[in-house]
C-alpha positions in Angstrom: -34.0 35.5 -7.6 -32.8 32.6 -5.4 -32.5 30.5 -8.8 -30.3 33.4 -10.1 -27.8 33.5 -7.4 -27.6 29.7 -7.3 -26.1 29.7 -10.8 -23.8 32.7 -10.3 -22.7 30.5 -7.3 -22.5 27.5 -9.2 -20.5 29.0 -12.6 -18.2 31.4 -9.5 -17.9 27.5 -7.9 -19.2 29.7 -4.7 -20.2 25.8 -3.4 -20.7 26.9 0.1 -22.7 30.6 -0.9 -25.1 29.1 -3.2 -26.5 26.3 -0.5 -26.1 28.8 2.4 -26.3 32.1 1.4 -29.6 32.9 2.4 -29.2 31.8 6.3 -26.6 34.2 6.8 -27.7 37.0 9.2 -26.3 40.4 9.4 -26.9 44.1 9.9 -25.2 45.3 6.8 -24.4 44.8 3.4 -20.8 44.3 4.4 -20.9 42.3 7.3 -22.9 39.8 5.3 -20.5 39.9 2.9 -17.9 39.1 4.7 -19.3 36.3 6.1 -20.8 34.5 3.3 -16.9 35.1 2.0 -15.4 33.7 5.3 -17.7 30.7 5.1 -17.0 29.7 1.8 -12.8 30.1 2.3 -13.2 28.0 5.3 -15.4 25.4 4.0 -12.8 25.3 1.0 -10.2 24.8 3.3 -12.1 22.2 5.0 -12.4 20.1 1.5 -8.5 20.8 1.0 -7.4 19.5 4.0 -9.7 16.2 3.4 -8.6 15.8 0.1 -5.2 15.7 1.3 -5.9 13.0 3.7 -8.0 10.9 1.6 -4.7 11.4 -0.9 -2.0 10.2 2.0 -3.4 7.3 3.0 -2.3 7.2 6.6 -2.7 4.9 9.3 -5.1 5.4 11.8 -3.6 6.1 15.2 -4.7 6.5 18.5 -5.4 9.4 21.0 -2.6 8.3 22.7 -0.8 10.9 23.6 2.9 10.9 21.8 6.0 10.1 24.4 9.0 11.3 23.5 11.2 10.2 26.7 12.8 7.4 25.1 13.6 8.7 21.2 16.8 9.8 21.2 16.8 13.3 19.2 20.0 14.9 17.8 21.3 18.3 17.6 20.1 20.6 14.8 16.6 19.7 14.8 14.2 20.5 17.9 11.3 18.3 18.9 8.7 21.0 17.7 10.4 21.1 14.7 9.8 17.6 13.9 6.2 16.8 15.3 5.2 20.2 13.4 6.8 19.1 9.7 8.9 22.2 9.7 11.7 20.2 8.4 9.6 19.6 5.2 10.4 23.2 4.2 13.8 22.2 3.9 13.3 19.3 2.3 15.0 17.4 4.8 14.7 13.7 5.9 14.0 11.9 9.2 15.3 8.4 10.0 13.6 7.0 12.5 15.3 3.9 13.8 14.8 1.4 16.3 13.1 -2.1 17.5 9.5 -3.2 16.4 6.4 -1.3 18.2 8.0 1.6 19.5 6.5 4.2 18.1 8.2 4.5 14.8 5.4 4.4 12.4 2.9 6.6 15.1 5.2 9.6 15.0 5.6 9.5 11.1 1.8 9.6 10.9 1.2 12.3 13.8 3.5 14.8 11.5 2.3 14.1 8.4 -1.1 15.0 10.0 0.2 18.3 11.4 2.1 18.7 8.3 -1.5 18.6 6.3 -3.2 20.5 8.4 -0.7 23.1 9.5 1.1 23.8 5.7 -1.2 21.6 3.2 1.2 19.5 2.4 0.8 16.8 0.0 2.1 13.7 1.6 2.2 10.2 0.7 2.2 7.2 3.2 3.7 3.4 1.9 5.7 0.5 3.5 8.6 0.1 1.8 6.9 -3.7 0.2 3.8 -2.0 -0.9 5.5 1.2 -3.0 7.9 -2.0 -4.5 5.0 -3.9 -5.6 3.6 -0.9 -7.0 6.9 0.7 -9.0 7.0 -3.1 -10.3 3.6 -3.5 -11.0 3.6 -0.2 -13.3 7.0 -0.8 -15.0 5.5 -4.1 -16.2 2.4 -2.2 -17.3 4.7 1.2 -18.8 3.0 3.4 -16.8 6.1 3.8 -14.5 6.3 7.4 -15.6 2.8 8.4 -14.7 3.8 6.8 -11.3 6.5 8.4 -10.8 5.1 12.0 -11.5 2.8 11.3 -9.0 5.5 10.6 -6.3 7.5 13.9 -7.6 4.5 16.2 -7.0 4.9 15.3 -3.2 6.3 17.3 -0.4 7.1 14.4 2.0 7.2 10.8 1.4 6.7 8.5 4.1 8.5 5.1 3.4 7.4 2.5 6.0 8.9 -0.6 7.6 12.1 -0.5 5.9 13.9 -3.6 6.3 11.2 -6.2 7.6 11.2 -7.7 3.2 14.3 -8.1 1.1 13.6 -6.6 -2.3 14.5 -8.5 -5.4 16.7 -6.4 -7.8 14.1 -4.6 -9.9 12.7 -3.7 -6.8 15.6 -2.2 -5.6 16.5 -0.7 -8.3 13.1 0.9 -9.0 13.0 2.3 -5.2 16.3 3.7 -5.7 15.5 6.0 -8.6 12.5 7.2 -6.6 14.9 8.1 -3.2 17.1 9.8 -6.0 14.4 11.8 -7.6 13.5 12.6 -4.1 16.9 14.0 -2.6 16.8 17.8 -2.0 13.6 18.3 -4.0 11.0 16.8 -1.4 11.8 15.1 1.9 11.4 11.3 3.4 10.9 10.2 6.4 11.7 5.9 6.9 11.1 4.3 10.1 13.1 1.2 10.0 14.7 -1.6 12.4 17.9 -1.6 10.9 21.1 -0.4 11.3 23.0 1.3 7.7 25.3 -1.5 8.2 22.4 -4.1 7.7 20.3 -2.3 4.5 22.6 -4.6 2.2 20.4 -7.3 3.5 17.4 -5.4 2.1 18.7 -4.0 -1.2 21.4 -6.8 -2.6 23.6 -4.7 -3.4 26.4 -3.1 -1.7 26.8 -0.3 -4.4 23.4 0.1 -4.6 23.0 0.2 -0.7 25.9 2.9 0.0 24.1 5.2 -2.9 20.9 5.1 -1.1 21.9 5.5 2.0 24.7 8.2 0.9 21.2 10.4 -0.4 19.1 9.9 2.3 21.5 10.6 5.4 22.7 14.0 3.4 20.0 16.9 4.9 18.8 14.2 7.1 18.3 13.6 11.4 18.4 10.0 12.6 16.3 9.8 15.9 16.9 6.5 17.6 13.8 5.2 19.4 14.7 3.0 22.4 12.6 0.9 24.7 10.4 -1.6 24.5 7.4 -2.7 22.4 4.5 -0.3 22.8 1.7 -2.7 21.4 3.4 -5.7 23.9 3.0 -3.3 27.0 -0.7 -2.9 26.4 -1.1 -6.6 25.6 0.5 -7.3 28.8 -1.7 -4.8 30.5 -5.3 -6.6 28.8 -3.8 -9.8 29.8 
């Protein structure tokens, strides 16, 4: 009989029930019903929410907890509202500006996080130089389109370190049409170190420059992160 219910399990893809389902304990037919059922939603969940991460490719961060006394936050969008990925139902962006090491690239991956966890999103994690090297990479190889699709089955794509590499004009060109494909279907969020006035130094092209930045500050929140280096401070402190 145990045989039997393993392959109902297995052609239901009841993964959870047919390994488990005879160490469930209960007093009625329905109360072990209900948890075998519980058990195998939650360990579905479970494999959801780790497929997601494997997917997004974060970076690891610390269990430092997140300060938020020197990000500069503007009206219209409240700190919970931010940290929690609400804004992704909106499909709004986030612009996270300021120096080198503090705490641009932490706070992008602490929402996407929450934003997995909390909604399931499906969320995407690049520096700006690596997503290049890839769109250039699969134009070269025609398989640009399959990339592409990929990107537009996202609900919030995290575009890192903008500004640190120039981009060669296929390369800007190519990032463009993804930050167009993007606007007001899915939201971004780029942590950079420059000013709009300085992303002509990145993309070439003035024209080019003042479209990109014309989508991506329309729906978006700039929050201006101030301060010092977080990763000096704790050399200093080791020293």
């Amino acid at each position: 009989m145990n045989e039997q219910i393993q392959a109902y399990a297995k052609r239901l893809k009841l993964s959870w029930i047919r390994e488990n389902f005879n160490q469930i304990e209960a007093e009625t037919n329905e109360e072990y019903l209900l948890k075998l059922f519980e058990k195998e939603v939650q360990n579905r969940e479970e494999r959801k929410v780790n497929l997601l991460l494997s997917q997004a490719q974060l970076p690891k961060t610390g269990s430092t907890p997140f300060q938020w006394e020197h990000i500069q936050i503007p009206q219209g969008i409240e700190r919970t509202a931010v940290i929690n990925g609400d804004f992704i139902k909106e499909r709004e962006n986030l612009i996270l500006y300021g120096g080198v090491g503090t705490g641009k690239t932490y706070l992008a991956t602490l929402l996407s996080l929450n934003a997995i966890h909390r909604f399931g999103s499906q969320v995407k994690f690049y520096t700006v130089a690596g997503l290049v090297n890839k769109l250039i990479e699969a134009n070269q190889k025609n398989t640009l389109p399959k990339l592409m699709k990929q990107i537009e089955k996202l609900d919030l794509l995290i575009l890192d370190e903008l500004g640190y590499i120039p981009l060669n004009k296929e390369g800007a060109e190519l990032l463009f049409q993804v930050i167009s494909m993007c606007y007001e279907n899915r939201s971004i969020v780029i942590t950079t170190n420059l000013q709009f006035g300085q992303w002509n130094h990145v993309f070439g092209d003035p024209i080019l420059t003042e479209a990109v930045i014309d989508r991506l500050i329309h729906h978006s929140h700039l929050l201006v992160f101030k301060g010092d280096s977080f990763r000096y401070k704790e050399s200093l402190l080791h020293q």
